[in-house]
C-alpha positions in Angstrom: 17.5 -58.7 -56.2 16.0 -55.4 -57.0 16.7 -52.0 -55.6 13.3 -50.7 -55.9 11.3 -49.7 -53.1 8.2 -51.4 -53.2 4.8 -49.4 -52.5 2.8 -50.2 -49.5 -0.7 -50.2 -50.0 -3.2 -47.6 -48.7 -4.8 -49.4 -45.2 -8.2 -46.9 -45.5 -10.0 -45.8 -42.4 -11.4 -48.3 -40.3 -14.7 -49.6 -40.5 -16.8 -46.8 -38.7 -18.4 -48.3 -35.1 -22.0 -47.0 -34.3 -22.2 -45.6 -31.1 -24.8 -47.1 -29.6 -26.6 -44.0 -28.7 -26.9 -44.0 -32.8 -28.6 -47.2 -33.4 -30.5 -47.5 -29.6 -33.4 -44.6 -29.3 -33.6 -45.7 -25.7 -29.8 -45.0 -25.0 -29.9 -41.7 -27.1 -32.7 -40.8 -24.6 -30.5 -41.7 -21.7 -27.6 -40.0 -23.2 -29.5 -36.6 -23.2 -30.7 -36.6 -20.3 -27.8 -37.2 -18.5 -26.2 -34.3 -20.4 -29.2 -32.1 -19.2 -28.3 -33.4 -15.7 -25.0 -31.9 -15.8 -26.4 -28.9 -17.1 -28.5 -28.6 -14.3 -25.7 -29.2 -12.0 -23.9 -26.5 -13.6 -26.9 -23.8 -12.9 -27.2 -25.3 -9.6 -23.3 -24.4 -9.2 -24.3 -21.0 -9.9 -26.7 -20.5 -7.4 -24.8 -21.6 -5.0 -22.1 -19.1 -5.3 -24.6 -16.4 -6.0 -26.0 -17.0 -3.1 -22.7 -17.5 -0.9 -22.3 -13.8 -1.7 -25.1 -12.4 -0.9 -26.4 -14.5 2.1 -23.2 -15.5 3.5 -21.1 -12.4 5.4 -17.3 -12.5 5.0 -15.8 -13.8 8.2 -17.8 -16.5 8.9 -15.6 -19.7 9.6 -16.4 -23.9 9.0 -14.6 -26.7 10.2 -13.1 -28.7 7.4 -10.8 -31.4 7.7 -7.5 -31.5 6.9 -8.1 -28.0 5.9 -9.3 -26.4 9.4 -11.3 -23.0 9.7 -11.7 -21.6 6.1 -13.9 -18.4 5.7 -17.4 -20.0 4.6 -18.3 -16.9 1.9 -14.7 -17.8 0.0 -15.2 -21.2 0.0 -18.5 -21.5 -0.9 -18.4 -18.8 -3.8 -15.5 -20.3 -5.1 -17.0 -23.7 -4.8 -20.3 -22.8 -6.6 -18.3 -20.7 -9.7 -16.1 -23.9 -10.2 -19.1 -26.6 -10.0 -21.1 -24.0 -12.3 -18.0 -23.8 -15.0 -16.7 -27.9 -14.6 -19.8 -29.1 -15.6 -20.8 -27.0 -18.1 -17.2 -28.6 -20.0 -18.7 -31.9 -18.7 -21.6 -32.0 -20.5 -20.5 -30.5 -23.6 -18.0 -33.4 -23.6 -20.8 -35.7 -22.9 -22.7 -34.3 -25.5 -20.2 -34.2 -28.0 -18.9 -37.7 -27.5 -22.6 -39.4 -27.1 -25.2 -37.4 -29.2 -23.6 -34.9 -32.3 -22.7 -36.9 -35.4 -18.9 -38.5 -34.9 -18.8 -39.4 -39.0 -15.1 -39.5 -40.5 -15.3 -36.6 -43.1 -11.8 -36.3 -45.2 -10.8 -32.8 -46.1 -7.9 -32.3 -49.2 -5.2 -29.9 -48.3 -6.0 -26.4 -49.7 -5.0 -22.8 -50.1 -5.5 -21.0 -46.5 -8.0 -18.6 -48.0 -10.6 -20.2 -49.8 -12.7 -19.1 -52.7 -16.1 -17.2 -51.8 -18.2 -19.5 -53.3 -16.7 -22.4 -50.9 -16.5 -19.7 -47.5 -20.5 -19.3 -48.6 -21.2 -23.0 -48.7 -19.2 -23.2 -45.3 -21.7 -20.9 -43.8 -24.5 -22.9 -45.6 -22.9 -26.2 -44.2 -22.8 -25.3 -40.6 -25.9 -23.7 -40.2 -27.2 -27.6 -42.0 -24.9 -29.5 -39.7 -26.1 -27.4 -36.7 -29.4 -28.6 -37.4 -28.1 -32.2 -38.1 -26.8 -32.3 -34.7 -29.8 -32.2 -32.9 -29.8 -28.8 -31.0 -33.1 -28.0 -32.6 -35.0 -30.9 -31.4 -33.3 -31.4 -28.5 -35.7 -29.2 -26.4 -34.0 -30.8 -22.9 -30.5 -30.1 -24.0 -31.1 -26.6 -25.4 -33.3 -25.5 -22.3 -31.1 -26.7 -19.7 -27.6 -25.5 -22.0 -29.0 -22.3 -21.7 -30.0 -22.2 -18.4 -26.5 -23.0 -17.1 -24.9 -20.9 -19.7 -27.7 -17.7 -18.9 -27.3 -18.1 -15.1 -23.2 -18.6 -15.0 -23.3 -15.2 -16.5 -24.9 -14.0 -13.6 -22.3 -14.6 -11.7 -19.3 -11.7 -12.8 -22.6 -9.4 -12.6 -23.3 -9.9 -9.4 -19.6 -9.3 -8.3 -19.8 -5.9 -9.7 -21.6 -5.0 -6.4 -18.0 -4.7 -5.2 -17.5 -1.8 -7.8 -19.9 0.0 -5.3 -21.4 2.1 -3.5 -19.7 4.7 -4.9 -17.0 6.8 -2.0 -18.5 9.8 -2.6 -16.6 12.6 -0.3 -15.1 9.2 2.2 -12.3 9.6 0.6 -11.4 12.9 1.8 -12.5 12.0 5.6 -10.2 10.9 8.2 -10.5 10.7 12.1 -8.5 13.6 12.8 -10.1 16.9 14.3 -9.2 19.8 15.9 -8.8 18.7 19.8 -7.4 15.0 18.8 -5.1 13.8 21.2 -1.8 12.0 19.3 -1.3 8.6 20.5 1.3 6.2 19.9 0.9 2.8 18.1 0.9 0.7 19.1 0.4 1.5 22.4 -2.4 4.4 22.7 0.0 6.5 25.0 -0.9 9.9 24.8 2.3 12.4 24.3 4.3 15.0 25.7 6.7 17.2 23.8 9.5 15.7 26.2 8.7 12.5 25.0 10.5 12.7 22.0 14.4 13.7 21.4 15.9 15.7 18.6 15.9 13.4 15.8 13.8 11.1 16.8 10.2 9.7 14.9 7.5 8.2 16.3 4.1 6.5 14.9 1.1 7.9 16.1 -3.1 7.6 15.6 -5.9 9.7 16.7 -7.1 8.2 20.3 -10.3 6.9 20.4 -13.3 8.0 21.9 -15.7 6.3 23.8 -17.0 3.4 22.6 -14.9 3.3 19.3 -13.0 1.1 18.0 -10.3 1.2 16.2 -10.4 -0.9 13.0 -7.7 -1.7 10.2 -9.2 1.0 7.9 -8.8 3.4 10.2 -5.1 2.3 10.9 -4.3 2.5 7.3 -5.7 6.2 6.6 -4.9 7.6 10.2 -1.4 6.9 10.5 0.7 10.0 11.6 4.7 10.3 11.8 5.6 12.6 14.3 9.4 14.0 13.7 11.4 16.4 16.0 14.5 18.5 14.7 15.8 22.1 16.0 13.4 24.6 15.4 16.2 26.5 13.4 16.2 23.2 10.7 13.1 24.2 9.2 12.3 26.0 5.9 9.1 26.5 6.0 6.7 29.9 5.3 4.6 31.6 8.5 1.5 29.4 8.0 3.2 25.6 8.0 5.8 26.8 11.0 3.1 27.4 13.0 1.2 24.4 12.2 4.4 22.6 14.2 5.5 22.9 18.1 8.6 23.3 19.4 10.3 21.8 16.2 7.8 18.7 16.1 5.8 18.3 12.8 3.6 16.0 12.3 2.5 14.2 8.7 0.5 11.7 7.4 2.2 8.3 6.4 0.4 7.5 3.7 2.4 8.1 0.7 1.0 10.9 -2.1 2.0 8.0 -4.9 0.4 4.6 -4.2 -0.6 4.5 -0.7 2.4 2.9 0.6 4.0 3.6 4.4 6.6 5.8 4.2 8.5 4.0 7.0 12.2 5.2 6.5 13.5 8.7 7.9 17.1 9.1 7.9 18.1 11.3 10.5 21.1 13.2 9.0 19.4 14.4 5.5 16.2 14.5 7.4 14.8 12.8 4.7 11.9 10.5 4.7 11.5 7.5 2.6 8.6 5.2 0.7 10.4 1.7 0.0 7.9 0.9 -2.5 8.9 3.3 -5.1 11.5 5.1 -3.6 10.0 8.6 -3.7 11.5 10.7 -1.2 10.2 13.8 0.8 12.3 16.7 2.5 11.2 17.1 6.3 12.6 20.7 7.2 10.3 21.9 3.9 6.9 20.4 4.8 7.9 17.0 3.3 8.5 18.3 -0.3 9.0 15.8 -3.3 12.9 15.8 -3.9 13.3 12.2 -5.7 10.9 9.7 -7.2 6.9 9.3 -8.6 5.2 10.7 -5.9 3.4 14.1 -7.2 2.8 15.9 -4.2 4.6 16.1 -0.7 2.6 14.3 1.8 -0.2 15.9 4.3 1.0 17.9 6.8 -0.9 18.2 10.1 -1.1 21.0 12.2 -1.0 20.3 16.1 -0.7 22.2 19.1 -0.7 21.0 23.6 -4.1 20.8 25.1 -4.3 22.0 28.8 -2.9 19.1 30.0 0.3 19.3 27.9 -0.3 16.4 25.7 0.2 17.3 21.6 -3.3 17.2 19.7 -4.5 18.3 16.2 -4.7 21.4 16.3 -7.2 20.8 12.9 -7.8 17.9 10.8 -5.9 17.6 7.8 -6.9 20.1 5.0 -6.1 18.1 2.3 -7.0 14.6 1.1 -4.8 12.1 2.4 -2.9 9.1 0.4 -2.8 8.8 -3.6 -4.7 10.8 -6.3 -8.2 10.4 -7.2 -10.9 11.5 -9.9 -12.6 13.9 -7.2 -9.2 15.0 -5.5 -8.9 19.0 -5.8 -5.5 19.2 -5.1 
């Protein structure tokens, strides 16, 4: 019995099988147009989500089941950039598996970086083999390809209406003004200076005036701590003592480094603290910057007691409020 292996013969490639969009004009003519039909769904997609955002107004709410109230501009938008991108892929697939050549073509290994006369006759076979498969005389394909291709561009132009308007000075306006009464939150109590102990902090917001309302923007750019030591605990110069009341002074809560709340005060270092990023600001010196990122100590505002006792702003704040900007002066 011999040792020797035996070689097995080469089986080939299987006989190639016609598609019958190859052989059948009339099925060729079906295929593309059913490719063109999921085209036009695609472009159709985009509409829809194009128009979502500009017709539909955020906070509008349909019934769905299963799912219950979901904000109609999300949904929609969402559903007409996913129908606009899904069946674009469909009908390349389609188009691909029913219409471009599907020949076998057998490629020998070869160095990674191929001579220039074989990269030139690369370019000169694609630009033939893009003509071989069809996009040239397929006028439906082409028109409605780039239809769906030209209008799902559209789509991350039109969303770069949220880029604007531009703020232009908004960003240095708050509510606050000199006569402001300081009101708790939540609550819209007006204040006293008995009302709060040595030690103690309380969150306050500019009351309202008639006919206002008070909206979540407004809550996250008005937002005031109000902190009461001994008068003798501060270290401030002439201008920022007087900008306080019987040892109450009053800053914004908006932290100078990334907006955060600066929610923590511990009462013994008199120290207030972001828990975002840790940076930490010194009450009794007008809230300077003793540890962490922040750059600047945070807005201080001056207030004073209207006739009837109750603390107010003496002045709006004189500085922009929150984290830096382009325009920001200080």
């Amino acid at each position: 019995m011999s040792n020797e292996i035996s070689k097995f013969q080469d089986p080939g490639l299987p006989a190639h099988q016609h598609r019958k969009s190859d052989t059948d004009p009339k099925a060729e003519k079906r295929a593309e147009q059913q490719v063109a039909i999921l085209f036009l769904i695609s472009a159709g997609g985009t509409v829809l989500s194009i128009a979502s955002y500009i017709f539909i107004k955020p906070g509008k709410f349909v019934f769905l089941p299963i799912m219950g109230d979901v904000d109609a501009h999300q949904l929609f938008l969402g559903l007409g950039m996913a129908i606009a991108l899904l069946f674009i892929g469909f009908g390349a697939v389609q188009w691909a598996r029913r219409l471009m050549p599907d020949e076998e073509v057998v490629a020998e290994r070869h160095e990674f970086r191929s001579e220039e006369v074989d990269r030139k006759d690369f370019v000169n076979t694609v630009k033939e083999r893009a003509g071989v498969a069809g996009l040239g005389r397929r006028t439906l394909i082409k028109r409605s390809l780039g239809l769906a291709l030209g209008l799902s561009a559209l789509t991350p132009l039109v969303l770069l209406r949220d880029l604007g308007p531009l703020p232009k000075k908004q960003l240095n306006k708050n509510s606050w003004e000199a006569g402001t009464r300081l009101v708790t939150d939540p609550g819209d109590r007006p204040l006293r200076p008995e009302d709060l102990e040595v030690g103690s902090v309380a969150q306050v917001l500019p009351a309202l005036k008639n006919g206002e309302e008070r909206t979540l923007e407004n809550i996250g750019t008005d937002a005031v701590l109000l902190i009461r030591l001994r008068p003798e605990d501060f270290q401030l110069n002439p201008e920022r003592l007087s900008w306080t009341h019987d040892g109450i002074i009053a800053f914004s809560k908006i932290c100078s480094h990334m907006g955060c709340a600066v929610a923590l005060y511990e009462q013994q270092t008199k120290h207030l603290l972001c828990p975002c990023h840790q940076s930490t600001f010194d009450v009794t010196r007008a809230a300077k910057v003793i540890f962490g990122p922040a750059a600047r100590p945070l807005p201080q505002l001056a207030i004073t007691l209207d006739e009837q006792g109750y603390l107010v702003a003496k002045q709006g704040f004189t500085e922009p409020i929150g984290p830096s900007f382009w325009e920001r002066s200080s």
